[in-house]
N, C-alpha and C positions, 0 to 999 in steps of 0.2 A: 383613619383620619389622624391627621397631626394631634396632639393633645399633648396638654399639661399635667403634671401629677400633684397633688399639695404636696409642699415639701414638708408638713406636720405629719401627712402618712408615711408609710413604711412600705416599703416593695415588696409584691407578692412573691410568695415563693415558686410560682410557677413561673416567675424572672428567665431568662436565660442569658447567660454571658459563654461567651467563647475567649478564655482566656485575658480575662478583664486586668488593667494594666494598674488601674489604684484604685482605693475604694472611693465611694461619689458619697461625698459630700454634703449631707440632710440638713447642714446646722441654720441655710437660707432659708429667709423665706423666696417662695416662685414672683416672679416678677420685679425682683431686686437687680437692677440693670448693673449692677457692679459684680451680683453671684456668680456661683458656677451655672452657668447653660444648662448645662447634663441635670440640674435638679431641675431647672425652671421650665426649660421646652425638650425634653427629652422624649416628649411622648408618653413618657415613663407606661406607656401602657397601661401602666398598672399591671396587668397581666401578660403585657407582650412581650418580646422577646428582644435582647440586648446584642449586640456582637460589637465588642472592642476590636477585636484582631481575627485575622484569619491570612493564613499563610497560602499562596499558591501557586501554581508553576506558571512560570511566563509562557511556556508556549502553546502554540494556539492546534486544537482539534482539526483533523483531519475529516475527511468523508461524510460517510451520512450519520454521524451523529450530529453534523449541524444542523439538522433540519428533526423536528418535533412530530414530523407530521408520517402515519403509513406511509408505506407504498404505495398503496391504493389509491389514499387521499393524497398524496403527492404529483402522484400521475396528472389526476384533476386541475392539480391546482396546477399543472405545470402546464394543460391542456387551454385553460383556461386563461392562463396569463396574457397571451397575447390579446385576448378579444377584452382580457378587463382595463390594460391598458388603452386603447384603444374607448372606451367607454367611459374610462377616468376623463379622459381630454374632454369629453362631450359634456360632461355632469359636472352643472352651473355649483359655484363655493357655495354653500348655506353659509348662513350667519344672522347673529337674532335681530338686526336690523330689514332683512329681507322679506318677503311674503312668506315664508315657510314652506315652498313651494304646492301653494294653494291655500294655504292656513292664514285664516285673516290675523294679522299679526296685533295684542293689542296694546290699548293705548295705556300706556306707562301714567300714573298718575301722582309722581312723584317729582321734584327736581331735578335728581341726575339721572333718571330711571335712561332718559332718551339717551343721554351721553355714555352708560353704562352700554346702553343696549348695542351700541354699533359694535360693525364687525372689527375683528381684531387685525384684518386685512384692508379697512378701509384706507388705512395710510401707504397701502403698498407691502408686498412681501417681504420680507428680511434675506438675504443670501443663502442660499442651501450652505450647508457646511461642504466644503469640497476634504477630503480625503488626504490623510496626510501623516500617517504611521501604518506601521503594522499592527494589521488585525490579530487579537488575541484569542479573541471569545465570536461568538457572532449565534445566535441562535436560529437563523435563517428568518426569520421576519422581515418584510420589508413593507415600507409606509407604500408605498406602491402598489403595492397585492394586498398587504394584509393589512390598512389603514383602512378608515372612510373615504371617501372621495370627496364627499361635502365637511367643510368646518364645523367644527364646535358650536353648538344655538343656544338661543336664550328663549324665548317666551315665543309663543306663534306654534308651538308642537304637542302635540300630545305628551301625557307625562304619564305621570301614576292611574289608576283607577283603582276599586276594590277589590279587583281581581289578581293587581300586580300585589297589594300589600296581603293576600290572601295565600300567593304562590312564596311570597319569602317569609312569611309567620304562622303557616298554618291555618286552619279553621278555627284556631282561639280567637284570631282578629276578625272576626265576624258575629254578631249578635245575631243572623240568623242569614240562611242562602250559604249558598258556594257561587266559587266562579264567576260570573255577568250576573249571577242574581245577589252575591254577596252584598250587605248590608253589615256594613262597617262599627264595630262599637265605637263607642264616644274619643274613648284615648286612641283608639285606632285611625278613624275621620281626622281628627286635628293631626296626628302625624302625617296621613297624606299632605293634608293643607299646609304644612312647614314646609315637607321636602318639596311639593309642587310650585311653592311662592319660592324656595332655594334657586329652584331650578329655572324658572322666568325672567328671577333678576339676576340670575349670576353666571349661569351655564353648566353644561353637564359632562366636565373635562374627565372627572372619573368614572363618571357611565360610559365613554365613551372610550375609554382603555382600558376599561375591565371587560367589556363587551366584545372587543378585536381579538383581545389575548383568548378569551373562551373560545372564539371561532379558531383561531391559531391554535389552542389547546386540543381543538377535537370536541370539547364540551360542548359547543352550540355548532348547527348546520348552516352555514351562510345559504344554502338553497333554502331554509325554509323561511330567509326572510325577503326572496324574491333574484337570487344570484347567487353565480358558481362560487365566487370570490368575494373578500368584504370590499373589498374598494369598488365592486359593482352593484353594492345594494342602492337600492332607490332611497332618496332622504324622504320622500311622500310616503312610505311604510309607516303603516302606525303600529302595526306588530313590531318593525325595527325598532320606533321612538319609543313605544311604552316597553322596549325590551333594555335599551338605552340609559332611560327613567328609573329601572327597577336597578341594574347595575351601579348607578348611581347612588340609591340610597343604601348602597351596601356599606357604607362610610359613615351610616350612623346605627349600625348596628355592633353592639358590644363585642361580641361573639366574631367579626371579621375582624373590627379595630385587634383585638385582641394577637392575631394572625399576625400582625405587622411587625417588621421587624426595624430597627433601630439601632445607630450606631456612627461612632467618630467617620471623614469621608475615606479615609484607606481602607477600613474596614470594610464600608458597603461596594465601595470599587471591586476590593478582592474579593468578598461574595458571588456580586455581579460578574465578575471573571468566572467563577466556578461552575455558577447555575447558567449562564447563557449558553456552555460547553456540553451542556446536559439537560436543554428542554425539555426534552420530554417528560421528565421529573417535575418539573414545576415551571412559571416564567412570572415576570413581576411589573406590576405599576409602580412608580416612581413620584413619590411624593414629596414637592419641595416646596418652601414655604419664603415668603420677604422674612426678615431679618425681626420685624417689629409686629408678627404674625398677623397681620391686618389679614393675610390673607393667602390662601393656597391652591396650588396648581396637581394635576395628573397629568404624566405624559408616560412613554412607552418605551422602555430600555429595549436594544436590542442585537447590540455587537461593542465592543469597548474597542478602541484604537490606543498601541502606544505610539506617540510621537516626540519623544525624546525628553531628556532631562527632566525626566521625574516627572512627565504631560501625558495626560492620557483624556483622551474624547469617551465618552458613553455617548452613542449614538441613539437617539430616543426618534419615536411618529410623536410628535407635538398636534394632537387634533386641532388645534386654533389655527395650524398651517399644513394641512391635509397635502398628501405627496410628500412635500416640502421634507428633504433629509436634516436635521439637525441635532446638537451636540452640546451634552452639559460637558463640562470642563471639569474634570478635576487634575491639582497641583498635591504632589506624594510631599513635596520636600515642605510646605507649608501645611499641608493634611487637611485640605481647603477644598472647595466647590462653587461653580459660581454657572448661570444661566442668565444672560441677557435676552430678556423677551420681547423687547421694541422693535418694531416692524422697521423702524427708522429711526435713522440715526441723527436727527434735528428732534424727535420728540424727547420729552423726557427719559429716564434711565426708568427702564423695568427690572431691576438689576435682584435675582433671587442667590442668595448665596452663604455661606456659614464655613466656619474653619474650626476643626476639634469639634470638641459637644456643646460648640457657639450654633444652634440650628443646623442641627445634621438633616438629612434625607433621612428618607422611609420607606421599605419596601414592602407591597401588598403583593401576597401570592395569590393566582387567579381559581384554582382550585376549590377554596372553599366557599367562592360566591357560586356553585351549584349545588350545594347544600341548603335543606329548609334551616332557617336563623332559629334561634330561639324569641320568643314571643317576651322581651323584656316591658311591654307596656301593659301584657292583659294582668287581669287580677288575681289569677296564680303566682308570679312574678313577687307580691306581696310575701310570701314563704320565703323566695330566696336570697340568697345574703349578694345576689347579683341585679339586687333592683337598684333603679335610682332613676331622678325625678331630670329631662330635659328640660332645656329654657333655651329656649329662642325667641327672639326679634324679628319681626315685619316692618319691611319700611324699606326707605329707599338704599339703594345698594349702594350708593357715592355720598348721599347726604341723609344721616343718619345719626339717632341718640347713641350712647354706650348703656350699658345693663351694668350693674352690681350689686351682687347679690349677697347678702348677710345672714349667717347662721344667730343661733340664741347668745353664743359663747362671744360674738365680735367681730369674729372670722370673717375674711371675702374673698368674693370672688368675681371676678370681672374687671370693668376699667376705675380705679382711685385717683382722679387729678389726671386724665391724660395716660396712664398707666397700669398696664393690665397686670395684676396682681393675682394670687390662687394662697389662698391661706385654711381656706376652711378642707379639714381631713379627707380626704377620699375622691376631694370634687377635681371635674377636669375639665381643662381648654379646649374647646374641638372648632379651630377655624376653619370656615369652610373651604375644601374643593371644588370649585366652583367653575375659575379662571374663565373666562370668555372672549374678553379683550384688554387686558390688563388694567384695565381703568377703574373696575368695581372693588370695594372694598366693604363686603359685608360684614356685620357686627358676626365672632363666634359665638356656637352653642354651648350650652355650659352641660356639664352632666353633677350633678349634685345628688351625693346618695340618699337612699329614703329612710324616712324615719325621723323626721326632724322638722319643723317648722324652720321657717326662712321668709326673708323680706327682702323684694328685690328694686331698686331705686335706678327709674328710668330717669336719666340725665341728659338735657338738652343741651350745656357748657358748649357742646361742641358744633351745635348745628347753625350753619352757616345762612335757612331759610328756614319757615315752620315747615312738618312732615307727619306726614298721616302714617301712624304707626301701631304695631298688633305685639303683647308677650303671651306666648304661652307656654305653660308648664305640663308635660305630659308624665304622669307617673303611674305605677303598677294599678290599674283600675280604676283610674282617674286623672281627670285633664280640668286647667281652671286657665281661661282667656281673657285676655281684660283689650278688645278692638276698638279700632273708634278714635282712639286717641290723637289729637292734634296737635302736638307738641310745639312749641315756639323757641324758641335762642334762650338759653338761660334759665329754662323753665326746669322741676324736676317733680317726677310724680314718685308716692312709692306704692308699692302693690306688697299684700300679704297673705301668707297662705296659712293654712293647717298641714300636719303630716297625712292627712288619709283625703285630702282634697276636698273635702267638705265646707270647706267656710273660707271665704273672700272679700279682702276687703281692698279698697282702693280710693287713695289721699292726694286730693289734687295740691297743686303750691298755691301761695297765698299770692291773689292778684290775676289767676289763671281758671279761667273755669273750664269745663269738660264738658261733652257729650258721650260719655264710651259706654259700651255694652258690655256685662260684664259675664261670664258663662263658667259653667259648671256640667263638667260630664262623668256620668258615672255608671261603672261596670256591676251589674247585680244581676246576683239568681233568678232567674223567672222572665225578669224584664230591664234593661237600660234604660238610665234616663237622663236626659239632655235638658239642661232649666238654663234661663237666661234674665237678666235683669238690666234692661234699658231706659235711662231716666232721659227725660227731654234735655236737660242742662244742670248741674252741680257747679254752685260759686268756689271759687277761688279757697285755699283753706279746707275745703271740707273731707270728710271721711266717711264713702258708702259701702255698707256690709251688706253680703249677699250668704246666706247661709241653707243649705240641703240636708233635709234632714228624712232622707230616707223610711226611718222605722217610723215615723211621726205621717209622712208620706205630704210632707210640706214645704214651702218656698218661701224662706223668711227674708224680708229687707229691711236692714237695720239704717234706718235715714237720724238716730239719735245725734249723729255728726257733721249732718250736712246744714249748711249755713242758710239754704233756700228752701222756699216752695215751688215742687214741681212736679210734673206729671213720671208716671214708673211704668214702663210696659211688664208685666211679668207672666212670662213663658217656660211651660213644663209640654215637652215630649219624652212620651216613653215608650220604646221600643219593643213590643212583643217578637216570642219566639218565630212565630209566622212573619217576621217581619215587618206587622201593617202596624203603623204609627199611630199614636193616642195623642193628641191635643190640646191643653187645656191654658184657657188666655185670659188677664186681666190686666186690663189698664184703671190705674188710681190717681189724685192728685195727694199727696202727701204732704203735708207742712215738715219744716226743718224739725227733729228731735224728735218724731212718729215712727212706729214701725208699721209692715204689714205683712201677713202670710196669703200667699194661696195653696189650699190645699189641692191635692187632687187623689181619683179613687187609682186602688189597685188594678 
């Protein structure tokens, strides 16, 4: 995924640069619109990999090294071509506006949700790129064979289950069972629930180009998702969708981001020159972002074309336009990149594009999404100096608050004034991949290391209607959600945590009251447990504490802050090894300035 680096930290030294042309510049702070770029959206990986420059020969590869694929599988796929085109023509565009082909589609309960949701074809298709240099590169891929045949979807399909987040983390993220019987621990469950809400309101552009290239790579068997070739697979597969879904969330695991490679546009051109020449070695998703990172696309490099004075096409499978041939542009003599993604040219500019290390591209290799991830949410994760704590937003994908998030020291991170800022050490920008029909613009995730209390301030300045919205925090053995929230214009809540996720507190603004749920999940020896605190209503002003306290084996609410009297649901599940859930419920009226606990047994 795209990200941000604090320019307060320092690059790791597993960095890599390919001949780096000057040194880059820390003395910004990230989200200084007058900085250097290269500090503020660099990706800076943190641990991933840089390439300034790389030199390489114009001319273009003969024979079968353009093609990735055996003999064998070659044959197949050469066997097969006719009957998949032929079945392309017949196999109706998905898109999250449609039934899901049988999938009751649902109903958006947002503002823009409905506007978000249409297809990104409903205005008509954009012009194939027609052909018009010499080819230099070309890795034999074509959106024709080895595309989808259906669009890009939002909501209406199957995603994730326990089973998907169980095949990419292991049996750590399980509290008991495998496979269809797995049983999700606490920070495990809520990841599902982010990347699944990701996936409904925004679409699944990078599951759906990391998933093509594994079939093209040989990693994955397009028969075993119901067809010879991928442009023949059925979109009604739920093995394909929840295979799709899993691909997808490979973008927020550390350990892939990490993989990605970054760098000014000459650079990633002559990269992309080299490795399309030589598939079989690796091939790459292509990651490109708007200018003002509201938001990010996956599409599918697969041949570069030169077309004179210093123009060169990379030819990408865009899954929002399935078949459909098209082409990012890059300009040598400006060291620029630009992708216009408006199906029509009377609608607004979808205009994705950056020059130097002003929003460079990214390249993800497909290879190591068949590898098990490492497990950075269970509660071993705690040990290593590669934890740190997720935050993402729920809510509407076009009309939505911003997040900003404050360390002890001052620091932030997220949007200040309209402006997305990264100050606090270590933390990074991760806007989503999403891309559906260029209209949505979901709030990014933040990655904020662990070990540190922080306080994060939902800000409504920006919303155009009120919105029914969800934060949550997912870290090494622990998750804290604060849902429910009804935000309005102008309104701003803040929410507070502990470093070991234990205690939660949450402030509504003055003149604004709440209904939210507040929750608490936690990863322990023996048994998990899942506590929750629901008040009927909290006036305007107020400040409700929610505190777990494990060893004590209690559920405290601190209502010493809240301005009313009112009623508290409070709920403790705890999850034995066998799986089977424990119980235990209390509803109370409280007065403003009372506390209360409920305990429960081991």
């Amino acid at each position: 995924m795209y990200e941000s680096e604090s320019s307060q930290g320092t690059a790791s030294s597993s960095v890599s640069r390919i001949s780096s042309p000057r040194p880059v510049d820390r003395s910004r702070r990230s989200g200084d619109k007058t900085g250097d770029a290269w500090t503020t959206f660099t990706l800076a990986f943190g641990h991933g990999q840089r390439i300034d420059s790389l030199a390489v020969s114009p001319a273009a590869p003969t024979g079968s090294d353009m093609t990735p694929h055996t003999s064998e599988r070659a044959a197949a796929r050469r066997l097969a071509l006719g009957a998949a085109l032929i079945l392309s023509a017949l196999l109706p565009s998905g898109c999250g506006g449609s039934d899901g082909g049988g999938f009751k589609k649902a109903v958006a309960p947002h503002v823009g949700a409905r506007f978000a949701a249409a297809s990104s074809e409903e205005s008509g298709k954009p012009p194939p790129y027609a052909a018009s240099g010499r080819v230099v590169a070309d890795s034999g891929f074509r959106p024709a064979v080895d595309g989808f045949g259906f669009e890009n979807y939002s909501s209406g399909y199957q995603d994730l289950t326990p089973a998907e987040v169980e095949d990419l983390f292991g049996p750590e993220a399980c509290a008991s069972g495998q496979g269809d019987t797995c049983v999700l621990t606490p920070p495990a469950e809520k990841l599902l629930s982010v990347e699944n809400a990701s996936m409904e309101t925004g679409g699944h552009c990078f599951g759906f180009s990391v998933t093509s290239l594994m079939m093209f790579q040989g990693l994955l068997d397009p028969f075993d998702y119901g067809g010879p070739v991928t442009v023949a697979l059925p979109r009604d597969s739920i093995k394909l969708q929840k295979r799709i879904a899993e691909s997808f969330a490979l973008q927020d695991v550390k350990r892939f981001r990490d993989e990605g490679l970054v760098g000014p546009p000459n650079a990633i051109l002559n990269f992309l020159i080299k490795r399309l020449r030589t598939p079989r070695k690796e091939n790459y998703t292509l990651a490109i972002m708007k200018r003002n990172h509201s938001v990010g696309h996956a599409v599918t490099p697969y041949a570069v074309e030169d077309t004179g004075n210093g123009q060169a096409a990379v030819l990408i499978y865009d899954n929002n336009y399935p078949i459909l041939p098209r082409a990012v542009m890059f300009d040598r003599r400006k060291n620029s990149w630009r992708y216009e993604a408006a199906a029509n040219p009377s609608e607004p500019s979808q205009l994705y594009d950056g020059v130097g290390r002003k929003n460079p591209p990214i390249l993800f290799p497909t290879s190591p999404a068949i590898r098990p991830q490492p497990c950075n949410f269970c509660a071993t994760s705690q040990r290593k100096q590669a934890a740190y704590n997720l935050v993402a937003l729920g809510g509407d994908p076009v009309n939505h608050a911003h997040l900003l998030i404050s360390d002890s020291n001052g620091n932030r991170t997220g949007y200040a004034d309209g402006r997305l800022v990264n100050e606090i050490p270590g933390a990074r920008v991760l806007p989503r991949l999403t891309v559906q029909n260029w209209r949505e613009s979901p709030e990014p995730q933040y990655s904020i290391p662990n070990g540190a209390n922080f306080s994060i301030l939902l800000d409504g300045d920006n919303l155009s209607a009120p919105d029914t919205e969800t934060v949550t925090v997912i870290g090494p053995g622990h998750d804290a959600v604060v849902t429910d929230i009804t935000l309005r214009p102008g309104e701003q809540n803040r929410i507070e945590l502990t470093q070991k996720g234990t205690r939660l507190a949450y402030r509504t603004d003055v003149g604004f009251s709440q209904s939210p749920r507040l929750e608490l999940g936690l990863e322990r020896p023996g048994r998990d447990l899942k506590l929750s605190v629901t008040p009927s209503a909290i006036a305007g002003g107020s400040t409700l504490t929610t505190t777990a306290r494990p060893r004590n084996r209690r559920l405290t609410v601190d209502a010493g802050e809240v301005r009313n009297d009112t009623r508290y649901a409070l709920d403790v599940t705890q999850i034995k090894p066998s799986g089977k859930p424990v119980y235990r419920r209390k509803v109370v009226r409280l007065s403003g300035g009372t506390t209360t606990q409920l305990p429960y047994k081991k």
